[in-house]
N, C-alpha and C positions, 0 to 999 in steps of 0.2 A: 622340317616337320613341325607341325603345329597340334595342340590337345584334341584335334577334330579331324587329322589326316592331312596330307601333301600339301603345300600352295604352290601352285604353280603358276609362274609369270612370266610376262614378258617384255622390257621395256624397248619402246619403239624410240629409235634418236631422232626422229621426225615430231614426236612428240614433244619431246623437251625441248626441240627447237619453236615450235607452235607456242608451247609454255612460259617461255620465257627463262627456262630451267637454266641455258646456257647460249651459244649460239654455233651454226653449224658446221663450223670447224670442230668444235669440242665435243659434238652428239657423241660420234662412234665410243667416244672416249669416256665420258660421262656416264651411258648406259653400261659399258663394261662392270666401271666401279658401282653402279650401284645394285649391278646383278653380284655381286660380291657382298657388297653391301649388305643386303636382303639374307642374303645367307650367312654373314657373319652372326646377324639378330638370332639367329634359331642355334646359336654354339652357346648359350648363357650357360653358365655350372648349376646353374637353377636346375636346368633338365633333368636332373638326376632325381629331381623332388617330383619338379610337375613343368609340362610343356608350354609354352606361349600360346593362349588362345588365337583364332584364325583373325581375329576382331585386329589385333595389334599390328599383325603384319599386313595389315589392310589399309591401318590407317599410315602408319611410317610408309607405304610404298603412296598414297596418296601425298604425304608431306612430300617425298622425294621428286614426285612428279609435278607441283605448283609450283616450288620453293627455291628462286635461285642458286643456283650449286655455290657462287662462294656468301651469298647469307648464312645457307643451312652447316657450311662448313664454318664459318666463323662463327659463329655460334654456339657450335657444339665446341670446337676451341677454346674458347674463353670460359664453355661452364666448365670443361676439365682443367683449366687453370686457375679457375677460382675452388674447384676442389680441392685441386692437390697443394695449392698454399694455405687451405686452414685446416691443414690436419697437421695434430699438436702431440707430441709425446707427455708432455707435461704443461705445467702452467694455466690451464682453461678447464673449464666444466667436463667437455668430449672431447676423448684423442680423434674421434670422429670427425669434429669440427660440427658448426652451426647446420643448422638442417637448409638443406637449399633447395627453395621451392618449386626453382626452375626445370627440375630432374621430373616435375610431375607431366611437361608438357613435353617427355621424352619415351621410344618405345623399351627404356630400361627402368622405370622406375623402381623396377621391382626388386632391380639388382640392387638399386641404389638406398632402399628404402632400408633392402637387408645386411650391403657393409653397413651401411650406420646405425644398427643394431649390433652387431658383432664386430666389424671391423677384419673381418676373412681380406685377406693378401689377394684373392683368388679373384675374387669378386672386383676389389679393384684395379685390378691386372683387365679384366675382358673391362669394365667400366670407362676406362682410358683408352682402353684399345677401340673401342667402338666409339667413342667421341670423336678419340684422334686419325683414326682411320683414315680419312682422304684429305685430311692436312698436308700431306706431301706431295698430292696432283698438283701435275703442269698441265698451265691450259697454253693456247695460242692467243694473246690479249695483246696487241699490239700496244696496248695505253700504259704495258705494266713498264717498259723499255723507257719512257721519259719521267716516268716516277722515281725508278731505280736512281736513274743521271744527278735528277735533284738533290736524291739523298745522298748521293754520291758528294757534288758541290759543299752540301752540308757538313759533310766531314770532316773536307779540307777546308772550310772557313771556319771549322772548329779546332782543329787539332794548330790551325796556326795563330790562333786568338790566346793557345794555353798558355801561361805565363808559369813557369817551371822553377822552383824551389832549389836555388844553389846549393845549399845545405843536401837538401834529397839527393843531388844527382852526384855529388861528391862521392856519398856516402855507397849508391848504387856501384859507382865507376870501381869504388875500391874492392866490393864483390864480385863483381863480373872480371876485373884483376887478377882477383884469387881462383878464379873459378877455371875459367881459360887458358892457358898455355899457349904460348906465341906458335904460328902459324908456320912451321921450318920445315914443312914436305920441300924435298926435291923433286921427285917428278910425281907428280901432281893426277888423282884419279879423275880425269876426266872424262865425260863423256856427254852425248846427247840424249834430252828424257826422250820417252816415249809420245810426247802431245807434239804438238804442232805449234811455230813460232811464229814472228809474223810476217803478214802477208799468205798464212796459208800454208807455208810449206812444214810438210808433213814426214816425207821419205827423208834418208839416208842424204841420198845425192842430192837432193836439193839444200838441204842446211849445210853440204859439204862447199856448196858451188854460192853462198849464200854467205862462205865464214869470212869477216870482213876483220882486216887489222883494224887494232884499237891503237893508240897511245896509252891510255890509262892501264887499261889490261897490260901493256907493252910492259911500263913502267913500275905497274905493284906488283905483276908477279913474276916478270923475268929480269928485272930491274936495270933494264936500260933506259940509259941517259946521258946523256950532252955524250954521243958516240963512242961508249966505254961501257963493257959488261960486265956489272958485278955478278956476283954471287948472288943465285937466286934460281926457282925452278926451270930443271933444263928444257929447252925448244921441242924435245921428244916427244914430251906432253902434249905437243901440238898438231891437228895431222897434217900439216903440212909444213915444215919448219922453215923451207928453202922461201916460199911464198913468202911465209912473216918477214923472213929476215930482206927481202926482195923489197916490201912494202916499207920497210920502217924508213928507205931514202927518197921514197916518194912520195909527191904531192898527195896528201887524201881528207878526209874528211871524215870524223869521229862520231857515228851516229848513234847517239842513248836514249833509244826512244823504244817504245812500247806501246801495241795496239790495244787499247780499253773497248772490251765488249763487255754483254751485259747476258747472262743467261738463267734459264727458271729454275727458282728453289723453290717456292711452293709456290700454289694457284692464285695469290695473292702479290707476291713479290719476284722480284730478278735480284741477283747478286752481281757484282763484279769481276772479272779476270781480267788480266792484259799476258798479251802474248808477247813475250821477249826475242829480240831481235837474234839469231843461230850464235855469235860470238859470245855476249851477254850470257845467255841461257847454258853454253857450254862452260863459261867458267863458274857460273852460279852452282853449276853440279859439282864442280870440285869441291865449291868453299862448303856447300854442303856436307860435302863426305868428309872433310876437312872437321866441321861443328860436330859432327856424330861419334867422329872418331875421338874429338878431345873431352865432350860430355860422356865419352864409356873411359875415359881415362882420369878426368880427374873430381874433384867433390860432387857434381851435380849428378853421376850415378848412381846420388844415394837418393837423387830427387824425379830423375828423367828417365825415363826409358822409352826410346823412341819406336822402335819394336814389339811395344806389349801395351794394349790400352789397359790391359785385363787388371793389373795392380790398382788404377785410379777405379775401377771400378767398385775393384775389392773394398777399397777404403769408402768410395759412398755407398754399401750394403754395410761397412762397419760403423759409419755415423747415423746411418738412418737409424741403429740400434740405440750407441749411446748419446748422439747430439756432440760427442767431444767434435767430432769432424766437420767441418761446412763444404759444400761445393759454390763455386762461384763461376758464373760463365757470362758471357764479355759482349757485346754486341757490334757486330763491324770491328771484330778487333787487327785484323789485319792492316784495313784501311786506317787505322786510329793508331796508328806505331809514327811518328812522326822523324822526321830528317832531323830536324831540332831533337829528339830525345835518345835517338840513337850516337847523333855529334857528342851529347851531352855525358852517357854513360857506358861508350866503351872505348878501352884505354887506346890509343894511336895506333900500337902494334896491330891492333884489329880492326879499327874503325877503318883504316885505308883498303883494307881488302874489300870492306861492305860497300866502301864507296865507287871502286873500280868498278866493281859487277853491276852497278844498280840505274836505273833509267831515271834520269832526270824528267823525262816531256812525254806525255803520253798523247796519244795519237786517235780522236774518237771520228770512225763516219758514221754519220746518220745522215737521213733525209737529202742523200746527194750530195753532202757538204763534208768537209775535211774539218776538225778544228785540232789544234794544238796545245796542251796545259804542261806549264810547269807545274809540278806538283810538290806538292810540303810532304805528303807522306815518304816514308823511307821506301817501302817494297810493298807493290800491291801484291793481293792472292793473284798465282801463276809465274812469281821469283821465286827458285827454288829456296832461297835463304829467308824466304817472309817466316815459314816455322820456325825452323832450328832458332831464329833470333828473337821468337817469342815468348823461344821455351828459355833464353837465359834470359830476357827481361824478366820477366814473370818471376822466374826463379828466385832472383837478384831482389825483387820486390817484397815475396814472401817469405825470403830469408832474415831481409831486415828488419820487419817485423816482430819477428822471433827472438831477434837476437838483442830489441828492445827491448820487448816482454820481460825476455830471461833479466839482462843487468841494469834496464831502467835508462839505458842510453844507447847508443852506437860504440861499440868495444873499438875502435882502433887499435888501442894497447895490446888486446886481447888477441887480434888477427892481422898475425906478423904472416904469415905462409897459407901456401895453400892446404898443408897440415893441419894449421888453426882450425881451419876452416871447414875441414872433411872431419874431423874430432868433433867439432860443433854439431855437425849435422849425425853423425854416428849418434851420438848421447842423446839424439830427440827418440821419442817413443813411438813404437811402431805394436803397440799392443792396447786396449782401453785399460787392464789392467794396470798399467804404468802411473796413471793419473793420480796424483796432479805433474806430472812430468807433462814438458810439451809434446804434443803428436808431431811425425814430421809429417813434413807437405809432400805432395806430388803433383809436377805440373804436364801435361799432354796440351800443347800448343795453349787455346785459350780457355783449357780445361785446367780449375786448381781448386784442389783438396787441401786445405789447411785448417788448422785446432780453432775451433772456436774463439778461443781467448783473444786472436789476432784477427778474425775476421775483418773488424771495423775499421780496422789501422790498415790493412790490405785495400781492404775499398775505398777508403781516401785518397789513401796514396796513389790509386789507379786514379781515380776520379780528376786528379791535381795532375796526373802525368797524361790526360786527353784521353781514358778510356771513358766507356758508358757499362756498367752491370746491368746486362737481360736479366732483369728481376723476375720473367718467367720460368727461367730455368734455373734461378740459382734457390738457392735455399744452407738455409741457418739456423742456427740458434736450438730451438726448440719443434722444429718443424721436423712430423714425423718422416718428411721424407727427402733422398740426395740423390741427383742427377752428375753423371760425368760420362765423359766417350760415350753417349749414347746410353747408356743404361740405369734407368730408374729406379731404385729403391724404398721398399719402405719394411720397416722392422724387420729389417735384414732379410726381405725376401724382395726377388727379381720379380718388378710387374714392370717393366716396360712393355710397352704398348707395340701392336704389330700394325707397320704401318703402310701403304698403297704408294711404294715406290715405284710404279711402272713410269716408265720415257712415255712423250708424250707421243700420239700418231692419230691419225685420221684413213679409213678405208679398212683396209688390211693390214694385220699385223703385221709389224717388221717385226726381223729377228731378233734385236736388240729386246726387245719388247717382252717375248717367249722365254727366253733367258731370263727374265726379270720375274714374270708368272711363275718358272717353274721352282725359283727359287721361295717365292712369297707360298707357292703350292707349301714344298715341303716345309717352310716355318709355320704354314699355319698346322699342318699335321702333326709336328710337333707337340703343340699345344694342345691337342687334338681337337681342333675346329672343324669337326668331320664334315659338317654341312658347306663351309668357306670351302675346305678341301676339295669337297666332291666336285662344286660348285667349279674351281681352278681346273680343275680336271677335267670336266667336259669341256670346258671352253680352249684347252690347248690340243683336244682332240677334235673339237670340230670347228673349230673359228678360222676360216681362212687365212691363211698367212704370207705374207708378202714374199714374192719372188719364187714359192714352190711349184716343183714340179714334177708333181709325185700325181696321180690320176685317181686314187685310191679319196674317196670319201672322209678317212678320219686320216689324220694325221700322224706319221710316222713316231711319236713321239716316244722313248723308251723308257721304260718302269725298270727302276733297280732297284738291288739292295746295297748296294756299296753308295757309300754318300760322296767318296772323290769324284765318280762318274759323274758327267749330265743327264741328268732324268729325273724322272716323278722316283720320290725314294717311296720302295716297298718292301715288306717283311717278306713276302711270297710272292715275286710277282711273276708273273705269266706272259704276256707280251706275245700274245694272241693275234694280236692286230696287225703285226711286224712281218715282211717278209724273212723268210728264215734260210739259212743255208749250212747242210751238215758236211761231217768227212769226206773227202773221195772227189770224184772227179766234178766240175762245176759244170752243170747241164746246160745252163743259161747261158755260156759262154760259146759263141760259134766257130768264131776260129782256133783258136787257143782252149787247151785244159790245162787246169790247175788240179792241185791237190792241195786240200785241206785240213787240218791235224784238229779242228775244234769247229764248236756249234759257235753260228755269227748272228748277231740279227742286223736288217739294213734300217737304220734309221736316222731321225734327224741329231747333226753336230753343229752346233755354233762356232767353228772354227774358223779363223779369218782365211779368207779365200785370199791367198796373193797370185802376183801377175809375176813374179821372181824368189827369188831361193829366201827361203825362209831363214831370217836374220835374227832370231830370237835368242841362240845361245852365244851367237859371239861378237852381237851388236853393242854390246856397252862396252868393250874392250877399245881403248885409244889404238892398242895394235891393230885391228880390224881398220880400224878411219886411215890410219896409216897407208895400209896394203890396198886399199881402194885407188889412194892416189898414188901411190906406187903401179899398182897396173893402169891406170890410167896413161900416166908416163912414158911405161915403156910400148906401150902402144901393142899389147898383144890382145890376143883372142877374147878373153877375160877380162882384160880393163877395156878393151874398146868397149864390149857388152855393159862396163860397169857404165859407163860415160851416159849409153842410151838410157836403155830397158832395165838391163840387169839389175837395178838399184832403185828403178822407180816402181815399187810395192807399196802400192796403197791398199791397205787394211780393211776389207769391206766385211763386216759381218752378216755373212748369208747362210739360207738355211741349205746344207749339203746332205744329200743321201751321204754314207757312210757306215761300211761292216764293222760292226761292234760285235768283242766275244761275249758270248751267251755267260758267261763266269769268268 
């Protein structure tokens, strides 16, 4: 809605491709967001006062249609990152910050004109949300793939050029010491993730038929050697024990390698994964479960919680208030964890498990060609142990910090146990009231909340140990505003910004995709961006959708009130449009009656469609991998079925009719 009535538009992806806007892979995708876009503009908290003339939304849909989509996106990027780092609690003329001129060649001025009069939470919550908005589109850019590579190269010629501080790493080893508890599971929770390892393989049976004996694994965690079995986790853990123990007297070959792909984080950049080979990746889930379980047992529970971002958040809504708090966030900090610093700071009892699980040589195809790297770093993203080992660096880093601060040196004397140690971290302040008491830290992978007082000593120390600080995201000192998990703050109110995470597609919506709409639907309704809202809303009822096959003009899609459901959430809703089915006997059904005890409606589920028995509740149980090759074995009904079909369930997300209760 505009101060003169309706605008109503239309953007053609023929056009933007003629324009230059984008190119035509990316139209369907491009015109989606900016019909989103268009109607984000008309949700300003303004409205309430007076509407956006028709002139505005005239000329922003004119910008959108000249203006390269990642110009106009970077762009509007950088002026909300030059926003939100000069806005100042104290110390400067305006907690506002400097007037920034750039805002007048935008169709928010007006917003912008009026935080910097007042400084309303409100204003800069839609202010960020409308800059940042299609910062998180993927395009299809084949160029973005050999850029990522470089930067990739660049990391490891960096992290193996750092030259690391004997003293520091001593002093780190002695915390991560205290912190950890040796590794003394006997039977070990193993299991396979969810993703796909390398080469593709995705199912059950494939990574089962795929699990290759190791030596090293052999050695660190069942600790056989020179043909004599210590004491060490039993073969149970294994699913197949008779095989290992089959393998360990033949000829074989130890293969620690990992496939390096590269996929989209935003419309400007690619990130890295590597897929870990089925053996690798199963024990990396143990040593995982292994880390989670000794950080909820011993001192770093008072720092970590792997289960809850929501604490680190709490604490950056508590420093945006008083500035005691900083967030700092990392850039490629996965990639930036190196083999040299892991070797360097944890104590042998642990260091050997990390090295068993971990891939020496990664494995990149491109352009037809295979290539091979040794790599410096320790664990890229896609080893289940790249977090858990970030969060006790990190930990270990901002601990010592503190523990300068506090006595002016490194206590040795002071942290005889891991008592010392959990005492130290109790007595840190978890209130702003407490000041000048230290605040404690919290760290969420490469997300860390620590006391101002330590900031700088934390940033060196990373800086000297091969990381790099995203200085866009981090913030200190006196800056009114703190970023962690995802959630932005400023004077203690939540303005993160809502942002255009939809997967990328071309033609007709995949299901993936609707899933992803109907979730951004009900966050923008939330906020109540009734126009975005609406705007989501007609386009998941009438936008074609990939693979349906329903006949009906609008789209099956279901309005509820319960928020666990999938659907558009609503206070009242109606679901008019939905085939419906009451009590009593089913008409529709020709050969067979049923009876029905409740009102259904037929609509769409994003449910993954499998081609075998749904593996979902007793997939991650070692007992389950077991009884696979147990029926396999004996050769019956069930495991002959397991060998083929029965087991090869690949996960497709499709859109499926499906009776849904009315309440």
């Amino acid at each position: 809605m505009t101060s003169t009535g309706r605008f109503d538009y239309y953007i053609d992806p023929d056009h933007l491709v003629r324009e230059g806007v984008c190119t035509a892979d990316n139209a369907d995708y491009i015109a989606l967001l900016y019909s989103c876009y268009l109607a984000l503009l008309a949700d300003s908290p303004l409205n309430s006062v007076e509407l956006k003339p028709r002139r505005v939304f005239g000329k922003f849909l004119r910008k959108l249609l000249c203006t390269p989509f990642k110009v106009l996106a970077s762009t509007y990027s950088d002026l909300s990152h030059e926003l939100l780092s000069n806005l100042y609690s104290y110390g400067v003329g305006s907690t506002t910050g400097p007037f920034l001129e750039d805002f007048r060649d935008t169709p928010i001025f007006k917003e912008y004109h009026e935080f910097f009069l007042t400084g309303r939470p409100d204003l800069l919550r839609f202010i960020t949300t409308f800059l940042l908005f299609p910062k998180k589109a993927v395009l299809s850019d084949p160029t973005l793939e050999p850029d990522a590579f470089r930067k990739w190269l660049d990391v490891e010629m960096r992290i193996t050029s750092v030259q690391l501080d004997a003293q520091v790493m001593t002093e780190l080893k002695h915390l991560i010491n205290l912190s950890m508890p040796a590794l003394d599971r006997v039977v070990l929770q193993t299991r396979f993730s969810n993703g796909s390892t390398m080469d593709g393989m995705r199912s059950l049976s494939s990574k089962l038929s795929h699990f290759d004996y190791n030596v090293y694994i052999d050695r660190t965690f069942f600790a056989a050697q020179h043909g004599c079995e210590r004491p060490g986790a039993v073969l149970e853990s294994l699913p197949d024990p008779s095989a290992w123990l089959k393998a360990r007297n033949e000829a074989h070959s130890c293969r620690r390698e990992s496939e390096l792909m590269f996929v989209p984080k935003t419309f400007k950049a690619y990130r890295s994964i590597c897929k870990e080979r089925p053996t690798l990746a199963y024990f990396q889930q143990a040593l995982f479960q292994e880390h989670v379980e000794n950080i909820k047992a011993g001192p770093l529970r008072l720092m970590i919680d792997l289960s809850d971002q929501t604490l680190n958040q709490q604490m950056a809504l508590r420093g945006s208030i008083s500035g005691f708090l900083d967030t700092i966030d990392l850039s490629s900090a996965s990639d930036s964890v190196s083999l040299q610093l892991v070797r360097s700071v944890f104590p042998a009892r642990l260091l050997r498990f990390l090295l068993a699980t971990r891939s020496n040589t990664v494995v990149y195809k491109h352009d037809g060609k295979t290539e091979r790297f040794r790599v410096a770093k320790f664990a890229p993203m896609g080893s289940a142990v790249c977090f858990t080992t970030q969060c006790i660096l990190f930990s270990a880093i901002v601990l010592r910090e503190c523990l300068i601060q506090k006595h002016g040196r490194y206590p040795f004397d002071l942290l005889r146990s891991p008592k010392d140690l959990e005492a130290f971290i109790h007595d840190l302040a978890m209130d702003d009231g407490a000041y000048p008491k230290l605040q404690r830290p919290r760290v969420y992978g490469d997300d860390i909340v620590c006391d101002t007082r330590v900031t700088q000593r934390v940033v060196d120390t990373l800086t000297s140990c091969g990381f790099e600080v995203n200085v866009a995201k981090s913030f200190v000192s006196s800056q009114s505003v703190r970023e962690s998990c995802g959630i932005y703050a400023y004077g203690g109110k939540d303005i993160t910004p809502l942002l255009w995470k939809i997967p990328y597609f071309s033609g007709r919506i995949p299901m993936k995709c609707v899933v992803a709409l109907v979730d951004l639907c009900n966050r923008a309704g939330d906020r109540l961006y009734r126009n975005l809202h609406s705007c989501l809303v007609n386009i998941l009822l009438e936008s074609p959708i990939e693979g349906a096959t329903w006949r009906s003009p609008v789209n099956p899609i279901l309005f509820t009130d319960k928020r666990e459901k999938f659907g558009i959430y609503s206070v009242e809703p109606r679901n008019w449009h939905l085939l419906t089915r009451s009590p009593g006997i089913d008409k529709s059904a020709e050969d067979t009656c049923e009876w029905f005890q409740r009102d259904e409606y037929s609509c769409v589920s994003p449910r993954a469609r499998k081609t075998g028995r749904d593996e979902r509740d007793i997939r991650v149980r070692a007992e389950y991998h077991k009884w696979v090759v147990a029926s396999v074995k004996r050769g019956d009904s069930c495991g002959t079925q397991s060998a083929t079909t029965y087991h090869e369930s690949v996960e497709v997300v499709a859109p499926q009719l499906v009776w849904t209760p009315a309440y």
